[in-house]
N, C-alpha and C positions, 0 to 999 in steps of 0.2 A: 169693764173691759179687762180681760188678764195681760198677760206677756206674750210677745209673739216669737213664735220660734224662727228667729232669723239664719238662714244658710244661704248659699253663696249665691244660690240663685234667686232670691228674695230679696238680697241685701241691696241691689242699688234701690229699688223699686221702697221699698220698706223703711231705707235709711237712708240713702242720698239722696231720693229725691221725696224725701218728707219733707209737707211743709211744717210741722212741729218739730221739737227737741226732738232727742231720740237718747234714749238713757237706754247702752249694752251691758249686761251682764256676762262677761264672759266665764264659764264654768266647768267643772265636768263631776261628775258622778261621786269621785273615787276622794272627792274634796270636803275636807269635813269643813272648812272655811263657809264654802260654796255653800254648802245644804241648811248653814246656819243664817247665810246671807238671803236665801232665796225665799224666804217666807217674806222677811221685809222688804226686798224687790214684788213682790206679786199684792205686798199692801201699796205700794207707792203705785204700784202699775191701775190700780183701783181707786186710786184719791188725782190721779194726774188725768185722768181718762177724757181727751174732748182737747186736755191743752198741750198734751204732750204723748211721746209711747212709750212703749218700754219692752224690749227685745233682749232673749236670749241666746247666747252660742257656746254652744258645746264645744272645746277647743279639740275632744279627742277624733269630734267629727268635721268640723271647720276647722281644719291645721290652718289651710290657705289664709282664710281671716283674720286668725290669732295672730298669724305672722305680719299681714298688713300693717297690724298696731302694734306690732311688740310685744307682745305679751309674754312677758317670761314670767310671769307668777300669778296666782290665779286663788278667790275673786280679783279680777278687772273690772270695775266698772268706768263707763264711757260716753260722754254725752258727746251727740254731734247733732249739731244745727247749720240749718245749711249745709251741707255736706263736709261739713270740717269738724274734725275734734274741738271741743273748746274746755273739757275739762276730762280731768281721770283722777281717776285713786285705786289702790291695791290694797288687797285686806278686808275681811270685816272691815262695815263702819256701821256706824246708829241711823237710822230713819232719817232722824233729822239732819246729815251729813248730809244720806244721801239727797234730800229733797234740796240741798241748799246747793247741789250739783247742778240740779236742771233751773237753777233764779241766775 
């Protein structure tokens, strides 16, 4: 399973009303953070597959979303289960940060 490109009209359906985690990478193009994070986001999206998802959003085309969560800086990344935040972090992190986001 890869990442799924989440936008706004996917996002209840895809993210709140998932019954797994749901780990968001929020990104965009122009981020050299982002394109360093994104390979290790699309390994985790392929080791989590069955117990969890893993969705992407583009903030330059999802303003609306970015803004729901705050995001003033960008990688975001964002786990929500049950429909509520339960964890985040900003920046690069390592694989294993992020896997220790969705436990």
């Amino acid at each position: 399973m890869s990442t799924i490109r989440i936008t706004k009209d996917n996002f209840e359906q895809e993210v709140l009303k998932s019954d797994k985690p749901v780990l968001l990478d929020f990104w965009a193009e122009w981020c050299g953070p982002c394109r360093m994070v994104g390979p290790v986001v699309e390994e985790i999206s392929n080791e989590v597959a069955g117990s969890a998802k893993v969705g992407k959003i583009n903030v330059d085309e999802e303003m609306e979303l970015a803004q729901s969560f705050n995001v003033m800086s960008i990688p975001t990344l964002v786990v929500v289960k049950d429909g509520k935040v339960v964890n985040s972090t900003v920046g690069f992190q390592s694989k294993a940060a992020l896997m220790n986001l969705l436990k």
